[in-house]
MMTF fields as JSON, N, C-alpha, C and O atoms, coordinates in Angstrom:
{
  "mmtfVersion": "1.0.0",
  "mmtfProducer": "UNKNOWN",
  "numBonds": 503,
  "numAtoms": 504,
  "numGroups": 126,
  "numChains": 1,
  "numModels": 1,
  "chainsPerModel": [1],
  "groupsPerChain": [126],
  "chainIdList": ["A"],
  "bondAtomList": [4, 2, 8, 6, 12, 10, 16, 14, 20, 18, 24, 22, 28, 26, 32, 30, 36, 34, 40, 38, 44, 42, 48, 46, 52, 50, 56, 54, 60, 58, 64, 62, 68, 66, 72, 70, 76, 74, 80, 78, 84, 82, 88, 86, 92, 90, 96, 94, 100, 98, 104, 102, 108, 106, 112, 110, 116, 114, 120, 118, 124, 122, 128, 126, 132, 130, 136, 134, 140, 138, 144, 142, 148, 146, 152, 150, 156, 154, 160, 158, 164, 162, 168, 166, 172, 170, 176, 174, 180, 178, 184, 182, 188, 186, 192, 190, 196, 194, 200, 198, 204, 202, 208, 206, 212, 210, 216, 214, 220, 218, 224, 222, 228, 226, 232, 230, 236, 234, 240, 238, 244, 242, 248, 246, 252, 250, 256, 254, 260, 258, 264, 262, 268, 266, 272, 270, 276, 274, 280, 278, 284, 282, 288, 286, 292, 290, 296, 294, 300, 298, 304, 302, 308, 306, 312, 310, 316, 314, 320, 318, 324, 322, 328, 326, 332, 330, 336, 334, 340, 338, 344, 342, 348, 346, 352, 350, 356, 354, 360, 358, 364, 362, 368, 366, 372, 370, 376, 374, 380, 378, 384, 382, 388, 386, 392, 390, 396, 394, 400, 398, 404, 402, 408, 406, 412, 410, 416, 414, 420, 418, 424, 422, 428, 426, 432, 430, 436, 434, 440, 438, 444, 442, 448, 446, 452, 450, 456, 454, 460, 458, 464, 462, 468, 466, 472, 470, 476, 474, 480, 478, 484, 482, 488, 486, 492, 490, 496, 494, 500, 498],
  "bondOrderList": [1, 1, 1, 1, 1, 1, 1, 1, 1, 1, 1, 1, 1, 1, 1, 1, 1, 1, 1, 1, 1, 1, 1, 1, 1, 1, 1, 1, 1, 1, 1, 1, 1, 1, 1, 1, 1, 1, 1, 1, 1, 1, 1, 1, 1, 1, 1, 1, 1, 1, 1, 1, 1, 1, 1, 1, 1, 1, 1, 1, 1, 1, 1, 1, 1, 1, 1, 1, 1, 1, 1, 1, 1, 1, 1, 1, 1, 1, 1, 1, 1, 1, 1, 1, 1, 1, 1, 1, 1, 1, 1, 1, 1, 1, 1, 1, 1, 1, 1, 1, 1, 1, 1, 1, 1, 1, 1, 1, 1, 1, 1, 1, 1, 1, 1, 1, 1, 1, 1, 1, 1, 1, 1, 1, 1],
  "groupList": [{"groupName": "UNK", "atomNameList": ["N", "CA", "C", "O"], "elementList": ["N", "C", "C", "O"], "formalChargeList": [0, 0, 0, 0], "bondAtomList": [1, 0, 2, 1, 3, 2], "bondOrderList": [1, 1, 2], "singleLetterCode": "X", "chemCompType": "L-PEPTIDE LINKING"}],
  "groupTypeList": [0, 0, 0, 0, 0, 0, 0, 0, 0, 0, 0, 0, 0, 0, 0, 0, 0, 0, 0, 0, 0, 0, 0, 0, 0, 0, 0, 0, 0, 0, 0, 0, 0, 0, 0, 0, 0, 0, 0, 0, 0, 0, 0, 0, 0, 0, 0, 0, 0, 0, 0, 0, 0, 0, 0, 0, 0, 0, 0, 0, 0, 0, 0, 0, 0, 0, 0, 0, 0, 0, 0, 0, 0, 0, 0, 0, 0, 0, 0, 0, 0, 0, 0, 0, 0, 0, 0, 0, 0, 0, 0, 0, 0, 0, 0, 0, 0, 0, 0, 0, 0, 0, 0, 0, 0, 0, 0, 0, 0, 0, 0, 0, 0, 0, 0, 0, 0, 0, 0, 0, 0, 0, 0, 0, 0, 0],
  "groupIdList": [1, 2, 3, 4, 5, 6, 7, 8, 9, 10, 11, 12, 13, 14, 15, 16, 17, 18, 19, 20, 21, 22, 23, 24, 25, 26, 27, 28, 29, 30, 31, 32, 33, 34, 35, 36, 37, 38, 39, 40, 41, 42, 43, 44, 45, 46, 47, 48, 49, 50, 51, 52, 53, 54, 55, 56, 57, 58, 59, 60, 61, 62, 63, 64, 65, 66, 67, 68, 69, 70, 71, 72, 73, 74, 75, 76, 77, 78, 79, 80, 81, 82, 83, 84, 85, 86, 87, 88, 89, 90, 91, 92, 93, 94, 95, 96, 97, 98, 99, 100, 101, 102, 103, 104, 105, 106, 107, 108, 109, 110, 111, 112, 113, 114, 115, 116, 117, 118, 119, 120, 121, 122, 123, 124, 125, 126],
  "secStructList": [7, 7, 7, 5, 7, 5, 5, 7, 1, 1, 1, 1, 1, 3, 3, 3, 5, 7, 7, 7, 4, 4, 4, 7, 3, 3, 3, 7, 1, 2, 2, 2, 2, 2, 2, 6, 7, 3, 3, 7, 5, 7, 7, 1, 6, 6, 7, 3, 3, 3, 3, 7, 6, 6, 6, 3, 3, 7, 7, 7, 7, 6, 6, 1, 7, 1, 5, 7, 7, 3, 3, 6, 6, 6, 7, 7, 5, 7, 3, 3, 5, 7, 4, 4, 4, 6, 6, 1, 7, 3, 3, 7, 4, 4, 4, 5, 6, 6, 7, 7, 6, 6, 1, 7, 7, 7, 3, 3, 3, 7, 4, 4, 4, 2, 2, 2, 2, 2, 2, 6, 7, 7, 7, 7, 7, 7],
  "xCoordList": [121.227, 119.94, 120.141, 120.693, 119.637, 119.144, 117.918, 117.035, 118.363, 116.909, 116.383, 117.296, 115.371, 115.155, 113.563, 112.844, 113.297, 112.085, 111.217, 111.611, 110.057, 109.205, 107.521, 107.082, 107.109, 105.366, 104.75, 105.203, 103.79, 102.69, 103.286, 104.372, 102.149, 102.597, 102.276, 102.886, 101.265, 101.19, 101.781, 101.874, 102.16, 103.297, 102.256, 102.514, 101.165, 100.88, 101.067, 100.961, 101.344, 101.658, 103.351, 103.964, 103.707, 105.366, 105.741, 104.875, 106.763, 107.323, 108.423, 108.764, 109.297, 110.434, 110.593, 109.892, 111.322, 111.678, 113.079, 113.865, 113.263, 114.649, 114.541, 113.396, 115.131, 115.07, 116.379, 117.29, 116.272, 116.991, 116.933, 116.94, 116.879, 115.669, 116.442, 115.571, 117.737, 117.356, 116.668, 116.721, 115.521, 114.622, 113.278, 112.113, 113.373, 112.046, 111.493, 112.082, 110.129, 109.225, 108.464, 108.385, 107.887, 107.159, 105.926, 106.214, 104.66, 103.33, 102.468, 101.965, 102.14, 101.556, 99.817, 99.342, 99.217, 98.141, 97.225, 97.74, 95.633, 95.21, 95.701, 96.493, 95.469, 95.722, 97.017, 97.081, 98.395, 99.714, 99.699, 100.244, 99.153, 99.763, 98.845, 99.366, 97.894, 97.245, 97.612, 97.204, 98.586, 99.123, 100.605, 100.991, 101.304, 102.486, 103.676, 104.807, 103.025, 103.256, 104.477, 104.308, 106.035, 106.982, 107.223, 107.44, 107.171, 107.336, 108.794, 109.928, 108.242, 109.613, 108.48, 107.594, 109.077, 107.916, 108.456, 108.938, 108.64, 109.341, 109.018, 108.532, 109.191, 108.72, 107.67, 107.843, 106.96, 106.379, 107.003, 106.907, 107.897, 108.956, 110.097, 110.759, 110.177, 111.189, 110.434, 111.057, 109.476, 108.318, 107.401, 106.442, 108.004, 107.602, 106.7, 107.003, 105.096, 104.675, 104.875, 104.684, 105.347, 105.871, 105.007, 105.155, 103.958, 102.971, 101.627, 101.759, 100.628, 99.677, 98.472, 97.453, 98.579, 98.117, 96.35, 95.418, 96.284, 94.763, 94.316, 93.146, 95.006, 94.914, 94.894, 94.824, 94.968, 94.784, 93.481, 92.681, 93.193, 91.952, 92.45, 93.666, 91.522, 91.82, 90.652, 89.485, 91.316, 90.471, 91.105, 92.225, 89.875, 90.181, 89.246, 88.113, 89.331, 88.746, 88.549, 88.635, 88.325, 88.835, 88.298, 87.169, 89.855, 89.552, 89.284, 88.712, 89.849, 89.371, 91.361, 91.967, 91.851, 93.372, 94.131, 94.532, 94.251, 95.106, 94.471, 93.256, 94.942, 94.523, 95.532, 96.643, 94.6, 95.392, 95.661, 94.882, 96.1, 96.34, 96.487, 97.522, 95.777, 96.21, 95.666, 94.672, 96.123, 96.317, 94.857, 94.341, 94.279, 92.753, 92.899, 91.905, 93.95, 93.864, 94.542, 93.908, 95.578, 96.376, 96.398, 97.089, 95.674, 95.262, 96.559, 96.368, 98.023, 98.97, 98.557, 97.413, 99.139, 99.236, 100.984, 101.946, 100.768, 102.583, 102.799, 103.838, 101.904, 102.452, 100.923, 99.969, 100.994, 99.653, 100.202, 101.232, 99.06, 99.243, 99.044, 98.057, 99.936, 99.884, 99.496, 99.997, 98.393, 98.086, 98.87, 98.833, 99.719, 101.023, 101.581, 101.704, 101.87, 102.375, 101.543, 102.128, 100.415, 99.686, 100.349, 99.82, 101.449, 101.933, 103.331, 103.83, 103.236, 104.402, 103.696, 102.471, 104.525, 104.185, 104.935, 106.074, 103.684, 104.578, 104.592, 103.499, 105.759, 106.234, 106.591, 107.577, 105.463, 106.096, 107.235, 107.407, 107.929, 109.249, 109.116, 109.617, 108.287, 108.276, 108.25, 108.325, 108.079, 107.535, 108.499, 108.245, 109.512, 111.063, 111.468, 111.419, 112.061, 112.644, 114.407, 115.3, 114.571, 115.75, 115.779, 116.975, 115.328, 115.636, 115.444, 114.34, 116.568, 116.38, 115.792, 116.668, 114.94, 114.095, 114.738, 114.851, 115.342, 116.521, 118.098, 118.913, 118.325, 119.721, 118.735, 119.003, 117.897, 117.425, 116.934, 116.865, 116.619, 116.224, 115.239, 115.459, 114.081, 113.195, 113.1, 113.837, 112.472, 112.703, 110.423, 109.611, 110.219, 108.699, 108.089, 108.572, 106.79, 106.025, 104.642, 103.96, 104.132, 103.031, 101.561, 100.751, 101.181, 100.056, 98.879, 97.784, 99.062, 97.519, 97.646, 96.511, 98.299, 98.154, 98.769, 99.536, 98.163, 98.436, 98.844, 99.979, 97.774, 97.831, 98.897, 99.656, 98.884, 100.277, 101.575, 102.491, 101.648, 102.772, 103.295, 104.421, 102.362, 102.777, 103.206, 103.991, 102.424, 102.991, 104.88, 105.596, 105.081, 106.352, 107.296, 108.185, 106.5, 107.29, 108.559, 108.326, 109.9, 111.186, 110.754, 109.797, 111.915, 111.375, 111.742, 112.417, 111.189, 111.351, 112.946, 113.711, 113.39, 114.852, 114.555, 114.204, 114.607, 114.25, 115.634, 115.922],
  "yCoordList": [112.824, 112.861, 112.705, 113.55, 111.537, 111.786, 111.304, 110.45, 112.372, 112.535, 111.583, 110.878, 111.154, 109.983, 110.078, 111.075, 109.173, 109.625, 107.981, 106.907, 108.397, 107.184, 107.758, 108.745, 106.222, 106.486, 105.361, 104.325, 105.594, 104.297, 103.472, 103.635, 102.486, 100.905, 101.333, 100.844, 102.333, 102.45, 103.599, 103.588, 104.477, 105.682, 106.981, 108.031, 106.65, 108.089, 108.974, 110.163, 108.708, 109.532, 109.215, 108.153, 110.248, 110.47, 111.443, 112.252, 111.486, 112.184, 112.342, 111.231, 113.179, 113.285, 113.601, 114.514, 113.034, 112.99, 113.345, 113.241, 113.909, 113.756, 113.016, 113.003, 112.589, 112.036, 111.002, 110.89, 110.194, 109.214, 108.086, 107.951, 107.299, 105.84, 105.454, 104.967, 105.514, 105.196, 105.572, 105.144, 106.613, 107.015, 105.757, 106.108, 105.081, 104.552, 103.562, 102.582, 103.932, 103.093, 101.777, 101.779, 100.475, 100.388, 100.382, 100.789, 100.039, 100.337, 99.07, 98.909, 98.112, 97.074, 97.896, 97.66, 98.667, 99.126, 98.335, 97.615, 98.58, 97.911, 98.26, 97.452, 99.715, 100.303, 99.414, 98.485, 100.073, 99.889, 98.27, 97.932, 97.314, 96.398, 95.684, 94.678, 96.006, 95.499, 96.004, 95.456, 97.324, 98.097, 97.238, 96.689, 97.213, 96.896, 97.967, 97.825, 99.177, 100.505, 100.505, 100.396, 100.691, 101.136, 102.624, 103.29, 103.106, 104.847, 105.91, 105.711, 107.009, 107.859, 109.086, 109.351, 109.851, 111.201, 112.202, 112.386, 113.177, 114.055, 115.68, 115.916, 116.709, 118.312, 118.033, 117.219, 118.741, 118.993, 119.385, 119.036, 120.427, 121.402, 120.12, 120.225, 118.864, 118.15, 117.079, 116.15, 117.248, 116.187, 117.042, 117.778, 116.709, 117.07, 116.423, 115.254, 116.921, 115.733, 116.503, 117.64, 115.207, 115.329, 115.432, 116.386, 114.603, 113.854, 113.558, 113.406, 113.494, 112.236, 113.471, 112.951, 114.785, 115.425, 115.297, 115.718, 114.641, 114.652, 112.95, 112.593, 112.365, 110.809, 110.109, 108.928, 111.107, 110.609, 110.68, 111.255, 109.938, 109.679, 109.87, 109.956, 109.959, 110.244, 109.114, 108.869, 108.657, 107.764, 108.53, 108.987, 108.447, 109.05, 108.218, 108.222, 107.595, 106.797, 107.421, 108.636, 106.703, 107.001, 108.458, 108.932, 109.075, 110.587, 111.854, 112.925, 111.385, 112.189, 112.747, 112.965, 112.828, 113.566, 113.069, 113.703, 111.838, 111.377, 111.325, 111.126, 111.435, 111.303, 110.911, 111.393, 109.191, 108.362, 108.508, 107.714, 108.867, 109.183, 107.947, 107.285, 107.692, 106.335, 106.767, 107.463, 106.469, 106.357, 105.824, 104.845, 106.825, 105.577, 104.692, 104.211, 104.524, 103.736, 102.312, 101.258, 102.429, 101.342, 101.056, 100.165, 101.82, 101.736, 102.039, 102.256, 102.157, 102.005, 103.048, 103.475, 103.467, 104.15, 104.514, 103.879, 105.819, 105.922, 106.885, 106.838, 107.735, 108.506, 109.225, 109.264, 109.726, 110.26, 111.275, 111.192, 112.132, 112.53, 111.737, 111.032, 111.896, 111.37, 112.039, 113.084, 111.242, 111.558, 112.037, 112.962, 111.159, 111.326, 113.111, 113.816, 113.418, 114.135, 115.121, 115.217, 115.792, 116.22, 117.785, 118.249, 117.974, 118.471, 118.347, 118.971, 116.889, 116.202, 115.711, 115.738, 115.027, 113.954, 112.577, 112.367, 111.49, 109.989, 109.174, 108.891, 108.75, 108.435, 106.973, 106.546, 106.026, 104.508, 104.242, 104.418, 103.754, 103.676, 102.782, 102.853, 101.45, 100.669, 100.826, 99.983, 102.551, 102.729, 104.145, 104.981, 103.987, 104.886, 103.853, 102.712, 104.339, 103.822, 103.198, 103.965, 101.804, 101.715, 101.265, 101.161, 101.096, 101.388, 99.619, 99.084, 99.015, 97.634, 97.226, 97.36, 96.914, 97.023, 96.282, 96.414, 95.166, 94.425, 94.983, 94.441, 96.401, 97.37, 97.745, 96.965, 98.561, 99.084, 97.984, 96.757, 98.924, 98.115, 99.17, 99.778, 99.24, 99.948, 99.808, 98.972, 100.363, 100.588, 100.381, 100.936, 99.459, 99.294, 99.992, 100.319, 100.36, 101.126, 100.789, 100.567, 100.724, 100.004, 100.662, 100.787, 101.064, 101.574, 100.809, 101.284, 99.34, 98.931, 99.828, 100.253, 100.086, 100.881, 102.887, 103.523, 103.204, 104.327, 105.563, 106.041, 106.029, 106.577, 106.673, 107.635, 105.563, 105.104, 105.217, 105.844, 104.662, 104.826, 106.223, 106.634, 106.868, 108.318, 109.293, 110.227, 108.853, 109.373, 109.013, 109.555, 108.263, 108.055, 107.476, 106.635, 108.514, 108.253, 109.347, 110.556, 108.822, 110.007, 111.032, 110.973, 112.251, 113.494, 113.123, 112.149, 114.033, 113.851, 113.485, 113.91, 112.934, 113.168, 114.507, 114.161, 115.396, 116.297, 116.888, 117.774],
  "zCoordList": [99.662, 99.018, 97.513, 96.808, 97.085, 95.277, 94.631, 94.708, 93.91, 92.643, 92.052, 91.622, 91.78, 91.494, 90.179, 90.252, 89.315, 88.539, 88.81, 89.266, 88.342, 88.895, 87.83, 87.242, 88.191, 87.521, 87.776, 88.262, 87.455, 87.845, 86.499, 85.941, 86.155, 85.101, 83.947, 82.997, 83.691, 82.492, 81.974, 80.747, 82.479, 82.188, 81.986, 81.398, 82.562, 81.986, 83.149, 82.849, 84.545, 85.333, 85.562, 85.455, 85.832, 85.962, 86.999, 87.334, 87.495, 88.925, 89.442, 89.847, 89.702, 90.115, 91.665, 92.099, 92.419, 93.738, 93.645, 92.703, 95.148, 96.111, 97.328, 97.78, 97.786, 98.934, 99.144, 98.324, 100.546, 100.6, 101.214, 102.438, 100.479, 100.56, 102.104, 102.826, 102.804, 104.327, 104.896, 106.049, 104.599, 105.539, 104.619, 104.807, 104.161, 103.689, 104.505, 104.962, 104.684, 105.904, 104.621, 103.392, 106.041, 105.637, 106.569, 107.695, 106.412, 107.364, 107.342, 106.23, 108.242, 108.416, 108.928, 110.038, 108.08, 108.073, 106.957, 106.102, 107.077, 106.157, 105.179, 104.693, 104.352, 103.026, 102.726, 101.921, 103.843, 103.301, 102.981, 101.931, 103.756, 103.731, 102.416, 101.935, 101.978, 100.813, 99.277, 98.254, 99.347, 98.356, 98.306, 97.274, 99.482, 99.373, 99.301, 98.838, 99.95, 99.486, 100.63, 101.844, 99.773, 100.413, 100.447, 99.435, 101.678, 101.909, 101.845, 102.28, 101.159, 101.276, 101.174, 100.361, 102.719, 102.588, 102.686, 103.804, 101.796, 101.263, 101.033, 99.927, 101.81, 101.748, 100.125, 99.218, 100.251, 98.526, 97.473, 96.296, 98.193, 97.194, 96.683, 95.65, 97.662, 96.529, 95.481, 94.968, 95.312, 94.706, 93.486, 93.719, 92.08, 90.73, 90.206, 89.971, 89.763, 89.18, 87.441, 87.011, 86.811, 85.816, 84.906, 84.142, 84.703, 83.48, 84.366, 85.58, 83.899, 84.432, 85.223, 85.678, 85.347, 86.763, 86.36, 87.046, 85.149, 84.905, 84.982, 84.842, 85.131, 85.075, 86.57, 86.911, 87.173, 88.869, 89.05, 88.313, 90.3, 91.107, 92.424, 92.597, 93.528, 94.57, 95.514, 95.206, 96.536, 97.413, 98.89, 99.116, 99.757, 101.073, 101.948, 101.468, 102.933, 104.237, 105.522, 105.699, 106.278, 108.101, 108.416, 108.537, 108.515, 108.796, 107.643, 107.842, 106.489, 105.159, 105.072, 104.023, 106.259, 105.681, 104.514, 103.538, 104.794, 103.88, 102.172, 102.161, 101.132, 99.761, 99.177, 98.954, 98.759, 98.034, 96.873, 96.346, 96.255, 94.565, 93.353, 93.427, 92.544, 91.879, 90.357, 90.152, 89.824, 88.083, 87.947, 88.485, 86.994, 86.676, 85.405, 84.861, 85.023, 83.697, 84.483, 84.522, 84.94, 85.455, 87.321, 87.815, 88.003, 89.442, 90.082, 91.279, 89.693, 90.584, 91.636, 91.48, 92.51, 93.877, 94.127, 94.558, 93.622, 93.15, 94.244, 94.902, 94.471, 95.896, 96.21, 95.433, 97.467, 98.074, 99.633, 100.3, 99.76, 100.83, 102.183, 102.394, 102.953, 104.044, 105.268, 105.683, 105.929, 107.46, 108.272, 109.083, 107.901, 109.321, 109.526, 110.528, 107.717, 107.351, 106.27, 105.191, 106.358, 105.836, 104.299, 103.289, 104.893, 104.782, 103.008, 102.072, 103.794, 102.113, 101.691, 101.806, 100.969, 99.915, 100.152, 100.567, 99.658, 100.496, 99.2, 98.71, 98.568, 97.363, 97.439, 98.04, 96.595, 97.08, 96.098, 94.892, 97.099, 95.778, 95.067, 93.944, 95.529, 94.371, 93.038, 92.144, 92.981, 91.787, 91.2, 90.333, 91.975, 91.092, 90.538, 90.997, 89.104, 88.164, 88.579, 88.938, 88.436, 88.476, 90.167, 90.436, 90.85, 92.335, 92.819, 92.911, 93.046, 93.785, 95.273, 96.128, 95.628, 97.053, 97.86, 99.079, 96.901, 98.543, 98.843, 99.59, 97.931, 98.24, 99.698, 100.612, 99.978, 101.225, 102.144, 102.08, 103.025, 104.628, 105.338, 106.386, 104.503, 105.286, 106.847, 107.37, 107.439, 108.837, 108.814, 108.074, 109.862, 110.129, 110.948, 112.032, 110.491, 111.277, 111.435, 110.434, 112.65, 113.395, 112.957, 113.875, 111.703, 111.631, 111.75, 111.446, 112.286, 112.327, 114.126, 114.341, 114.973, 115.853, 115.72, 116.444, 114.759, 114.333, 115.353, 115.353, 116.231, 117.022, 118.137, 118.257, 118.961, 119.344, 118.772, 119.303, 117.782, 116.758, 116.471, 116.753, 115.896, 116.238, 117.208, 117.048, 118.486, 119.551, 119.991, 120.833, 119.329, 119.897, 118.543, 118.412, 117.549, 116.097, 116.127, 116.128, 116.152, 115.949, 114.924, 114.152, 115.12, 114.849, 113.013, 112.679, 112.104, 110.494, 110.219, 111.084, 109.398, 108.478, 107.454, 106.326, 107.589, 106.483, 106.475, 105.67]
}
């Protein structure tokens, strides 16, 4: 597992993670696949928000669980709560500092069939 720092484009939100990007998904859902949002979902306790905690907005759909979090000056979508996982926090890495997206090999996940998908989603990497 390593530490890692990240923020949306215009810097006013900032964030520190742990984790370890072989567990990073991606989600062929509407949201995910129109964000481009690569996943790393992580206990809360390893997820710092650094800067920014007044510069967020929140968008919620569907069932109301999930809350999308995005910068209102610059729109990024740097991490949000997740449905799946109501519980963590889901950190797109696109948006850690320093981090090359073709070193990893996310692993895909079927959320335009969500329900399904979950039922027979392996147990956490935690």
């Amino acid at each position: 597992m390593q530490s890692y720092k990240g923020g949306c484009h215009c810097g006013r939100v900032r964030f520190r993670v742990s984790g370890d990007l072989a567990h990073a998904t991606t989600c062929n859902c509407s949201m995910c696949e129109k964000k481009g949002f690569v996943h790393l979902i992580v206990p809360r306790d390893r997820f710092e928000l650094l800067d920014g905690e007044g510069e967020l907005t929140t968008y919620r759909f569907n069932t109301g669980v999930a809350a999308h979090h995005f910068c209102r000056t610059c729109g990024i979508h740097s991490f949000y709560v997740p449905r799946s996982d109501p519980d963590k926090i889901d950190v797109n890495v696109r948006c850690l500092d320093g981090v090359d997206l073709a070193s990893i090999a996310p692993t895909a996940f079927d959320g335009r069939h969500w329900e399904a998908a979950m039922a027979t989603r392996p147990a956490p990497h935690d």
